[in-house]
N, C-alpha and C positions, 0 to 999 in steps of 0.2 A: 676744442669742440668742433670747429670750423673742418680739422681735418678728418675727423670718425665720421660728420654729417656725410664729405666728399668718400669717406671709403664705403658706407653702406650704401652709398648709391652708386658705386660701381659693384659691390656686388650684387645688389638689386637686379642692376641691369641683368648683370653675368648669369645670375637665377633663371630671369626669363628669356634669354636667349638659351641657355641649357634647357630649360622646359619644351621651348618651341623647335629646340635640334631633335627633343627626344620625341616630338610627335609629327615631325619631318619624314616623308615616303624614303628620301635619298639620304639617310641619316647613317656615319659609317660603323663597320659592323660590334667596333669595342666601343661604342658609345655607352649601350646599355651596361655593359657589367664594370664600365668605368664609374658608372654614375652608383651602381650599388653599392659598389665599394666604397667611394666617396661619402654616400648616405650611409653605410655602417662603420666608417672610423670616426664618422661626425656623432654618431649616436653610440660609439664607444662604454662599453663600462668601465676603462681601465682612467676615464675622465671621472667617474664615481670615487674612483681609490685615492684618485691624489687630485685633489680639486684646484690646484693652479695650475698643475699639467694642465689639467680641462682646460680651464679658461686660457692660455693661451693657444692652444690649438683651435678655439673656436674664433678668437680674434684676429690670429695670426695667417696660423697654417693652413686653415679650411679656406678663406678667400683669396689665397694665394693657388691653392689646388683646384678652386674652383674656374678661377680668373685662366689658369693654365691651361684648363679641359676645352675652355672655349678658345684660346686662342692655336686650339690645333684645331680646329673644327673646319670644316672644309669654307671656299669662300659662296660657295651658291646657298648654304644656309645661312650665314649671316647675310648676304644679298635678300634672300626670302624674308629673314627677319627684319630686316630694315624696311622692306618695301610693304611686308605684314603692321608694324607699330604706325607707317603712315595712316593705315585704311582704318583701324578701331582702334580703341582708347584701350591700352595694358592695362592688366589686372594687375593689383598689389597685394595678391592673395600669398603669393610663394614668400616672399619677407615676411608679410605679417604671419606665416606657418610657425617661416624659422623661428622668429622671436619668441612666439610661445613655446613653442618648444625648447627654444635655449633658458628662457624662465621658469618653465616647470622642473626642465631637469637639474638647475640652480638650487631653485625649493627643495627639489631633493637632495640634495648634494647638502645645504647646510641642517637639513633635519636630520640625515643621517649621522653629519657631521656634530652636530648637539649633542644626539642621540649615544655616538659613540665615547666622548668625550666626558660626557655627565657621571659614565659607570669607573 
């Protein structure tokens, strides 16, 4: 338990520094279409078809591709980012996003999965 609590707060983190690289003036220029892609293999429907693929790509593979995106990111946005979390208190908006979203599309995944299974 001990070690899921330490890995969702390292992607926590990882979220909101990805957040604050992508509304950075000096942000570089495959940031954006790295992130969409990241945001639509995470929202995959091919996670709908076979629902342990899903779940481990969402446990696994996604805070590892996340954790990677940030540690290429140049060192003057994580310097902005560190010197930014001193001056105002972080939002914990971007994990509490993911979570319901990784819960809803759960709910759907076993309704579906009910659903398909009952006929």
């Amino acid at each position: 338990m001990i070690r899921w609590l330490r890995l969702w707060r390292l992607v926590a983190g990882d979220l909101r520094l990805l957040s604050f690289a992508l509304r950075h003036r000096r942000r570089p220029l495959w940031l954006w279409p790295v992130a969409v892609v990241l945001a639509l293999y995470a929202l995959d429907p091919l996670n709908f078809a076979l629902p342990f693929a899903g779940l481990v790509d969402d446990l696994v593979l996604i805070p590892l591709l996340v954790h990677l995106v940030v540690k290429l990111l140049p060192a003057e946005i994580k310097t902005g980012y560190a010197a930014a979390s001193l001056i105002r208190v972080r939002p914990r908006l971007i994990p509490t996003i993911y979570m319901l979203c990784h819960s809803l599309r759960m709910t759907l995944v076993r309704h579906w999965w009910c659903c398909s299974t009952s006929r």
